[in-house]
C-alpha positions in Angstrom: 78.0 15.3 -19.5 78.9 18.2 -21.8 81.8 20.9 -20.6 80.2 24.5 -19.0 80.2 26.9 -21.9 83.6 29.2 -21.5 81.4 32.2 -20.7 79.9 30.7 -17.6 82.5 30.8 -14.6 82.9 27.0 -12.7 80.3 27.5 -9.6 81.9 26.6 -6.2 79.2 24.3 -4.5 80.8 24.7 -1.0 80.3 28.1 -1.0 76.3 29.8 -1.2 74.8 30.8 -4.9 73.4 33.9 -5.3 70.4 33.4 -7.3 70.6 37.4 -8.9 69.9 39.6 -12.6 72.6 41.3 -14.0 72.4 44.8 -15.5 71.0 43.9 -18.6 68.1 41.9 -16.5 70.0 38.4 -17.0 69.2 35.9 -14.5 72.2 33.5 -13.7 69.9 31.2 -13.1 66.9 29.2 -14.3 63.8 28.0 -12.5 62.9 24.0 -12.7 59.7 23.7 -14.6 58.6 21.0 -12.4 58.2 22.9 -9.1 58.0 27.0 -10.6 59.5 28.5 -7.1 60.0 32.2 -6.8 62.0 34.3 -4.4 61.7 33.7 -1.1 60.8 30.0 -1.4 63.2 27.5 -0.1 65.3 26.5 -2.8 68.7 24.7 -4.1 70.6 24.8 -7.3 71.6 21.6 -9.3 74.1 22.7 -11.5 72.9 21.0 -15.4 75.5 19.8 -18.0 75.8 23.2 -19.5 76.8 25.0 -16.4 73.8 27.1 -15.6 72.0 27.2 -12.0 68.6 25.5 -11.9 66.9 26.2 -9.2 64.3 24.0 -7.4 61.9 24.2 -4.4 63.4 22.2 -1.3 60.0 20.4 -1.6 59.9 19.0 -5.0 60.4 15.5 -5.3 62.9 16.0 -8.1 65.2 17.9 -6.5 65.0 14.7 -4.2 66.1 12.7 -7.0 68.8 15.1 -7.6 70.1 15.6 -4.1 70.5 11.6 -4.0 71.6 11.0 -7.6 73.9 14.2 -8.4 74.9 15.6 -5.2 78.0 17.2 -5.8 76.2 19.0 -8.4 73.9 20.3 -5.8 74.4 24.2 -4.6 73.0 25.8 -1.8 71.6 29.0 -2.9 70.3 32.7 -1.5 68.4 34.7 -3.3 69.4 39.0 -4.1 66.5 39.5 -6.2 64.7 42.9 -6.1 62.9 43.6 -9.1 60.8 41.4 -11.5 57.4 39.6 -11.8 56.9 35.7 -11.5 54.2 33.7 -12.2 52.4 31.8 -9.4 48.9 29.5 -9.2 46.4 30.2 -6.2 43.4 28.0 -5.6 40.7 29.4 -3.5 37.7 28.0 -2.7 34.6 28.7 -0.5 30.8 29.3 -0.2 29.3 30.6 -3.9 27.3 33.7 -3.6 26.2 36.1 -6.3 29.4 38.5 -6.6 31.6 37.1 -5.6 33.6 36.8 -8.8 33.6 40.5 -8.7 35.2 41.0 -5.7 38.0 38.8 -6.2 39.0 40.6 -9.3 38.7 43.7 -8.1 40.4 43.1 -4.8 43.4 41.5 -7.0 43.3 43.5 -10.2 42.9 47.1 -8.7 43.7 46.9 -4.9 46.4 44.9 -4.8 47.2 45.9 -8.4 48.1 42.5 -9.4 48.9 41.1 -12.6 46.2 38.5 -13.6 47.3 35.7 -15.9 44.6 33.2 -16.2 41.1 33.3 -14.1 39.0 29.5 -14.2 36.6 29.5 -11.4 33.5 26.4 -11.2 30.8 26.6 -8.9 28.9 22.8 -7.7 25.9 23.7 -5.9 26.6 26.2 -3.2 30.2 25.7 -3.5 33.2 27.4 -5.8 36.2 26.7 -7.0 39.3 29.4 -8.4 42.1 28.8 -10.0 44.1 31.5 -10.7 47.7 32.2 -12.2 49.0 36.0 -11.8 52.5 37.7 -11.8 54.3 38.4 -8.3 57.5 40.0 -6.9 58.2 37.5 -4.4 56.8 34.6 -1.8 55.9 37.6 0.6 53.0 39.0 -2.1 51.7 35.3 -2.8 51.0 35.4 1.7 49.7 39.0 1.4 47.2 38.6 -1.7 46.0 34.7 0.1 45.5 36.8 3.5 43.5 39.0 1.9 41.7 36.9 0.0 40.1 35.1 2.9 39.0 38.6 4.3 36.2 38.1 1.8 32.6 36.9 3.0 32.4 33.0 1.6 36.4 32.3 0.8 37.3 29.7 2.7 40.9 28.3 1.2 43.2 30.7 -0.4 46.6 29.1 -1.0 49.2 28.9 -3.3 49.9 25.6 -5.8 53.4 24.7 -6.5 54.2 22.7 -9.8 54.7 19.4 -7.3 51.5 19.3 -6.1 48.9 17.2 -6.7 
């Protein structure tokens, strides 16, 4: 394990992380790849060889590995952050009708004035499949946009995918 860079301060695991962006809009953190959380998820930090806060969902099996393998490298975390867009995956699915398509994007794109990343949608027989990857603020808009999703006639599942899920 390499030394933490002289410009990163030595983290004190006993005391709570705060997961934040600095004035020039630098995290002093990173999130894991494998799980992608945002803010409000349940998280931890494992501190990595360099020094810098990665930050896991509670839920992904690798931070499991961590916890068990690395522990005192492990950080319990909170997060301050107000402003910023992350990306997150939603799979809805439901009854396939002719517009459908329509009003999912228009519910998303120009009600809820969401930022649409990627849009794959398949339909088998009568039924659909979405999957969609957009940018949100927090956890809190990922509930609100799924909630209103299912208000539409024929969606049946509206729920967010994590990185650890199969």
């Amino acid at each position: 394990a390499s030394e933490p860079s002289a410009a990163r301060p030595k983290i004190n695991t006993k005391e709570t992380y705060m997961l934040r962006y600095d004035e020039k809009g630098e995290a002093n953190f990173r999130f894991a790849d494998c799980c992608s959380p945002i803010p409000g998820d349940d998280v931890l930090g494992f501190i990595d060889d360099d020094g810098s806060v990665v930050v896991h969902d509670l839920d992904c099996p690798h931070a499991s590995v961590l916890k068990a393998s690395f522990g005192p490298r492990i950080v319990s975390t909170r997060w301050d952050v107000t402003a910023g867009e992350f990306p997150a995956n939603i799979r809805i699915e439901g009854i396939d009708r002719h517009g459908i398509l329509h009003e999912l994007i228009s519910l998303i794109s120009t009600h809820l004035s969401l930022n649409i990343r990627s849009l794959n949608i398949r339909a088998d027989k009568e039924v659909f499949t979405c999957d969609l990857s957009l940018l949100v603020s927090d956890v809190t808009a990922v509930g609100h946009l799924c909630k209103e999703v299912r208000k539409i006639p024929g969606v049946q599942v509206a729920t967010r995918v994590t990185g650890h899920q199969a």
